[in-house]
N, C-alpha and C positions, 0 to 999 in steps of 0.2 A: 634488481631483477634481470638487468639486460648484463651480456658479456661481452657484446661485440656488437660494431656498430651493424644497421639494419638497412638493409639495400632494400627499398620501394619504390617502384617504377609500374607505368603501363606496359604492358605487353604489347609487344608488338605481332609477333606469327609465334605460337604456341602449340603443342598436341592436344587437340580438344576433346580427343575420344573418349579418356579417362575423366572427364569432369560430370559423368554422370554414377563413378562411383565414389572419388576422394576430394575431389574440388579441384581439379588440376584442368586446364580449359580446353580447349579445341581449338585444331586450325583454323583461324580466322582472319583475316587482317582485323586491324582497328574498327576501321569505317563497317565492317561488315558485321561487328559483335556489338558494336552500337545501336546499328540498325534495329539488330536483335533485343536489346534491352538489356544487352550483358557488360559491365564494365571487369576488365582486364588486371590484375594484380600482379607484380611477384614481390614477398617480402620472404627475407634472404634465401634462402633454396625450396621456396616454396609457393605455389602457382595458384591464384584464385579468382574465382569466376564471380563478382559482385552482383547481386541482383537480388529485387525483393519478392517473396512471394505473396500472392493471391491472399491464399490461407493466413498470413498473420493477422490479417483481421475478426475470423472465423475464432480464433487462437484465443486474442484477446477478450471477445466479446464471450466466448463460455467460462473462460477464467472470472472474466466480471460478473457473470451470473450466480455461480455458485459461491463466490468469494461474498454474494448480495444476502447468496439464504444463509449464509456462516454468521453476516452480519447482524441478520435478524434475529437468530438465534441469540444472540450475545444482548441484544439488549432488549426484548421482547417478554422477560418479566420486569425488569426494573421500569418501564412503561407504567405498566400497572402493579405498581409495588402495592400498595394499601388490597387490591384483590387478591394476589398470592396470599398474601399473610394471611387474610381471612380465612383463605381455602384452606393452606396446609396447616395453618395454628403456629406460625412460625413468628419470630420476631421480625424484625423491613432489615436488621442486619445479616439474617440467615438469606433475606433474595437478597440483598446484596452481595454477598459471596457468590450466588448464581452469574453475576456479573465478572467478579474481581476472579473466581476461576480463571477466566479464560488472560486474564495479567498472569495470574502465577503463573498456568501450567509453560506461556512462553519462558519463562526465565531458565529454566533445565533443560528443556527441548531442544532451544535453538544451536546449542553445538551438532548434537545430536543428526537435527534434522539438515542442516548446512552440512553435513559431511555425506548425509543421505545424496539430498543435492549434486554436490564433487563428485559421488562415487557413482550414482546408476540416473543421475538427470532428470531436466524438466520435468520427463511426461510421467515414471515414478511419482514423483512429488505431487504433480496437479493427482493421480489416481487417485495416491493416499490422501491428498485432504479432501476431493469429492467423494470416496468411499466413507473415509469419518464423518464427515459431515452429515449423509445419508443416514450412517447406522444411529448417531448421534439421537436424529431426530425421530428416528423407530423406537429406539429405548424410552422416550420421553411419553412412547404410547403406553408405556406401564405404568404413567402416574397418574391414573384421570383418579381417583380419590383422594380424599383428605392422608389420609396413614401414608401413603406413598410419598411422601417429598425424599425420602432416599433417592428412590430409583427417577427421580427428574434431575435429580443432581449427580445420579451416573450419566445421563444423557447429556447432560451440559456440561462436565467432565470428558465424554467423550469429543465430542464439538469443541470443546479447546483447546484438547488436542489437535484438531482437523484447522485451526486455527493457524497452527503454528508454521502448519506446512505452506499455508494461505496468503497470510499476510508479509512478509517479505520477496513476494515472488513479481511484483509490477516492475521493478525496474529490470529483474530479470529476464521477466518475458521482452520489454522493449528492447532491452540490447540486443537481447539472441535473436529475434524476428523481424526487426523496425528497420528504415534507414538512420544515416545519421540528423537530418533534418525532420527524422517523426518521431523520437525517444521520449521526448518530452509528451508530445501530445498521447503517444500510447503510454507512457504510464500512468498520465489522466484519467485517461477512462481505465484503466485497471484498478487502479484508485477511487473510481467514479462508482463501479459495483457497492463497493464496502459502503459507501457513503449513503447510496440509493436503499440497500439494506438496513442500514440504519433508520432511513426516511419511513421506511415502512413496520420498521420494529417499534417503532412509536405514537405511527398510526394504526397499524392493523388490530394492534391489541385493544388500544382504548377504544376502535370503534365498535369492533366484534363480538369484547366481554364486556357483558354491563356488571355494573356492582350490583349485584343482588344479592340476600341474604340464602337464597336456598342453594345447596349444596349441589345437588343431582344437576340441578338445572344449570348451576356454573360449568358442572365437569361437562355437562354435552356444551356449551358454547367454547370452553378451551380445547375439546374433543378436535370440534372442527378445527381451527386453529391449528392444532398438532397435527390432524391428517394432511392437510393442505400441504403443511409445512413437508412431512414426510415425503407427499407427492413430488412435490417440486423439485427436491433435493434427489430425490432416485429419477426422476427424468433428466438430472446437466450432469450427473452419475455416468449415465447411457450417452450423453454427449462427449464429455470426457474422452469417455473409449473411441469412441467413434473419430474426435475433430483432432483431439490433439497429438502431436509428433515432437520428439527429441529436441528436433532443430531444421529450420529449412535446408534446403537442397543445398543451396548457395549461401556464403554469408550477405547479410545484407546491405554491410558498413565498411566501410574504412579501419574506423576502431573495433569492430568484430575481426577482422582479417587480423587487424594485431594484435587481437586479444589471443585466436589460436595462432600466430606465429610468433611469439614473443612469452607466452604463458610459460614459467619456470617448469621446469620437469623436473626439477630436483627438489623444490622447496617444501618445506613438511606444512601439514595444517596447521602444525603449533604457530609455525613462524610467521607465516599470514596474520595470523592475529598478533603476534606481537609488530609485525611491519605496520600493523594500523592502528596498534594504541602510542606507539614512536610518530606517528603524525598528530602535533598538536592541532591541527584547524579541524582535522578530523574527529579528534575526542573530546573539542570545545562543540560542535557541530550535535554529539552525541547528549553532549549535556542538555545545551537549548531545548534540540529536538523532544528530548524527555519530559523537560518544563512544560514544553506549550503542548504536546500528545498527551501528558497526565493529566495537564489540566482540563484538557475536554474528555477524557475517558470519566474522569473524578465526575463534571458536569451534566453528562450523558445518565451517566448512573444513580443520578441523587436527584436529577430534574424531577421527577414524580413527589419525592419526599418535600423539595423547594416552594413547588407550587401550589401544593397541597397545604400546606402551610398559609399560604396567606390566599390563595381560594379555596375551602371549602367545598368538597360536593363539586369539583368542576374537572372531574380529571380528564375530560377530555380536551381540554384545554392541554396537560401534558403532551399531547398524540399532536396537536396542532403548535404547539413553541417546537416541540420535537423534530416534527416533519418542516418548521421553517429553517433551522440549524440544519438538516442536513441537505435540504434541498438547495439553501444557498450555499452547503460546503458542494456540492456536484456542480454547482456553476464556477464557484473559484475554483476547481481542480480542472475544470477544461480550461476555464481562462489563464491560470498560472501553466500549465502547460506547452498551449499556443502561445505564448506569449517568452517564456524558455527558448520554444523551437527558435523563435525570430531575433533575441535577443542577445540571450545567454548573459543576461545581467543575475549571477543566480544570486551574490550577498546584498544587492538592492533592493531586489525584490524580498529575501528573508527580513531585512530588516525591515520593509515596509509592510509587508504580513503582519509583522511581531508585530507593530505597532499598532496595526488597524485591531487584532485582539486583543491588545492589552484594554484601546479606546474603547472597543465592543463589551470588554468584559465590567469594566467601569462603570460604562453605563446600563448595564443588565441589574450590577449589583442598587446602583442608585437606585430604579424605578420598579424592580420587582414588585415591592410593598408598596406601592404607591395607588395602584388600581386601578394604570390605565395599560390593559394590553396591550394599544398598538404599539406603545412606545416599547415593551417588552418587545414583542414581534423582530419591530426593530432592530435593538440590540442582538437579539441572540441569530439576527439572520447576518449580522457585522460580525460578530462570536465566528457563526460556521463559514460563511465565504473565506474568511484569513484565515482559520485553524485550519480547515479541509486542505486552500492551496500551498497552507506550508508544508502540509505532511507529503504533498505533490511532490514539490519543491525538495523537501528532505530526503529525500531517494535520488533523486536527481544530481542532487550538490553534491552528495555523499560518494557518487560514481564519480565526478567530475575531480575530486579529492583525495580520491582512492583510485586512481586509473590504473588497470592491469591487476588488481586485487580483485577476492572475488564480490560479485555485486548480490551474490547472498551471505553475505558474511557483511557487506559492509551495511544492508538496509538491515539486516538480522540485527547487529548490537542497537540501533537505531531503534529499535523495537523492543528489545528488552532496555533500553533507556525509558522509553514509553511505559510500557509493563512495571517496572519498578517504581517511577514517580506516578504510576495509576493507583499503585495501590495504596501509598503512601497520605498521596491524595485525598482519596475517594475517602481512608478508614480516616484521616485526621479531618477531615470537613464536615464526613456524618459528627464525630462526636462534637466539634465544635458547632453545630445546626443544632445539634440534642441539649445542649450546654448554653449556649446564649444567642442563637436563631442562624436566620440566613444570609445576614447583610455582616455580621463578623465570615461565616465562612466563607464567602465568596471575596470579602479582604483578603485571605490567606491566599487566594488562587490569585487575584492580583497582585501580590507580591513578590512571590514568584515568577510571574510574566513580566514584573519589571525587572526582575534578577537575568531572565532569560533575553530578553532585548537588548538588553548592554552588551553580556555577553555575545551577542552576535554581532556585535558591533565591531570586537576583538578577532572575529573571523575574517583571517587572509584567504582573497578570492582566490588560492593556489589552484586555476581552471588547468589542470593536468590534459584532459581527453582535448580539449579546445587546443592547448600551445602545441600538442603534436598533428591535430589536424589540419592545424595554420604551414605543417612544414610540408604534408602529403598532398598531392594534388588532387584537386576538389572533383566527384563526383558527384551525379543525380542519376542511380541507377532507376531506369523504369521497368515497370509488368509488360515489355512485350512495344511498347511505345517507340517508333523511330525519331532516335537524336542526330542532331549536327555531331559531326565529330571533331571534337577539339584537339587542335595538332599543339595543346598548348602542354606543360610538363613530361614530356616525354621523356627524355633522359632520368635516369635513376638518381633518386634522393638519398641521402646516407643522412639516417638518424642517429646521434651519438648520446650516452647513458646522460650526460649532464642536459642532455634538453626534456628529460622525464624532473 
């Protein structure tokens, strides 16, 4: 990707007038743009002004909102599987597809929407997936009868569409907005929405709609349910508009500065993706990643069916195993986050993820049938702390792997890796559930996860974005905060192609 080697240095006295329309800085001394909160760049004939904005947090916290009601949507019938069916007269395998939609519709999409991305940017992408999302759950108001399961499955059809635009975008917001020392932790909590979505797609439904036999009286209790949802989703709609922008004024990073000075201008989309399937740590990364995201999309979607099975009559029990799976995957997605930022141990940490799920999943499988909840509780809150923080984690590593390639292209395959062993999953577990119970399917998911741990064991930590920011000289750009000025790097660094 590089042609020539790349001069980075701080600035020393620059034209600053122009850096309120192309990034190009102002006259300042050093001491004086310090003061300011502004850290000083040139990398090769090109001038920029380091600093983070305000608003990336504004950014990320509406991206995690609506990424929350996307998430709900997605699994807010499989909750209450056994009431759907009742309502619409359908088989648990026709809501299940209500589910596994939103796997399929990524696997076609994602070139599609990745090149949406390239061509007209973040704040596109964030509209169209908070506009689908919205319409998604309007449509879903034409199903309150029995005869209408069509038209909930164009709404949920819509919504996975709105999906696609969604879920690849955490690592992308972090880089475009974050410093270098907050990526990790902001793509936690962008990651933390979906999760939080989830936590509620599990409880809202079972606490909401009771199973009753009368018909009328179900469709007003999912009524509510669907308006709320509808509300919620056309209010961070109107946020959208309102909060988010392209990109900050200033880049925020070191590795953003050389993301746009250093980004090929010649190279075709085709070639990006073959430059990242020519990285093997890259496309063994993709494989894992698939393992251990199908495995919990498979478990997300069949928990109602599972537990059903061996309680009786207790589905809110579903809402409550449910809401402990994602509420401790929101504590590992902060924790594997923070804990990135300070480390950057990212194949120790995968590995030790993979393991704590595989132990979670084991032991879920053991005690389901056994009859004592806490010990389920247990397990599947082991389950979601290490699924959640790997999926952190896997956007993370995936940029640090792929450095200078793009970071929706590289979390996008990542996710049709996901999407493909979801579905694979989810249909080969139901029929093995149907076929000889729960404690054979959930074998199948742990066998896998020990296929996928190995494998990542064979993952070379090739940390790309880290060995080039070990050669550029370290900043901590602030909001406005007066720093000492460091007389230390000053002289220009020359990066040459062999240190990528």
């Amino acid at each position: 990707m590089l042609r020539a080697p790349v001069q980075v240095g701080v600035m020393e006295d620059e034209d600053l007038n122009q850096q309120e329309h192309d990034g190009t800085p102002s006259q300042m001394s050093p001491l004086e743009a310090e003061a300011r909160g502004y850290t000083l760049f040139r990398i090769l004939d090109r001038e920029f002004t380091i600093k983070v904005s305000k608003r990336r947090w504004a950014v990320v916290l509406v991206f995690s909102c609506y990424s929350m009601c996307n998430a709900f949507q997605w699994i807010q019938y499989a909750a209450i599987n056994n009431i759907f069916m009742y309502f619409y007269g359908v088989s648990s395998f026709a809501i299940n597809w209500l589910s596994m939609c939103y796997m399929l519709a990524y696997i076609p999409l994602l070139l599609p929407v990745a090149w949406l991305l390239e061509k007209f940017g973040l704040r596109t992408i964030a509209l169209a997936g908070s506009a689908l999302n919205c319409l998604g759950a309007w449509v879903k108001l034409g199903s309150l009868q029995p005869h209408l399961f069509p038209v909930t499955v164009l709404g949920q059809v819509v919504c996975s569409v709105a999906q696609v635009f969604i879920l690849g975008m955490p690592s992308h917001i972090a880089s475009v907005w974050f410093g270098d020392d907050e990526v990790s932790t902001a793509c936690s909590i962008a990651v933390l929405g979906n999760q939080l979505g989830i936590a509620l797609g599990f409880l809202v439904p079972a606490v909401s709609v009771p199973n009753i036999d009368n018909p009328d009286e179900l469709a007003y209790y999912i009524s509510i349910m669907f308006y709320v949802t509808a509300g919620v989703a056309t209010l961070l709609f109107i946020l959208v508009i309102i909060v988010f922008k392209e990109k900050p004024k200033h880049p925020p990073s070191r590795t953003q500065c050389l993301s746009y000075a250093l980004a090929s201008t010649d190279a075709s989309y085709l070639s990006s993706i073959i430059q990242l399937f020519k990285n093997l740590n890259f496309v063994l990364l993709v494989i894992t990643y698939g393992l251990n995201a199908g495995a919990f999309y498979a478990l997300c979607t069949l928990l109602n069916r599972m537990v059903i099975f061996h309680y009786l009559g207790e589905g809110v029990i579903v809402g409550r195993i449910g809401l402990t799976i994602a509420v401790a995957g929101m504590l590992g997605a902060v924790i594997s986050g923070i804990w990135l930022d300070r480390t950057k141990t990212y194949k120790q940490t995968s590995l030790v993820l993979y393991i704590m799920t595989l132990v979670g999943m084991a032991g879920y499988t053991g005690t389901l049938n056994l009859g004592h909840l806490w010990i389920v509780y247990i397990t599947a809150g082991i389950i979601g702390f290490s699924i959640t923080g790997y999926l952190t984690l896997g956007f993370e590593f995936a940029m640090e792997l792929t450095y200078l390639e793009s970071e929706g292209m590289s979390s996008g395959l990542l996710n049709v890796s996901a999407q493909v062993f979801g579905i694979i999953f989810t249909i080969s577990q139901g029929q093995i559930i149907d076929n000889y119970g729960t404690m054979p399917g959930n074998i199948f998911l742990c066998v896998f996860l020990t296929l996928g741990a190995v494998l990542t064991a064979f993952i070379k930590a090739d940390l790309r974005r880290q060995r080039i920011l070990r050669i550029i000289p370290k900043t901590k750009p602030q909001e406005g905060e007066e720093e000492e000025d460091s007389k230390s790097s000053k002289a220009p660094t020359t990066v040459q192609k062999e240190h990528f």
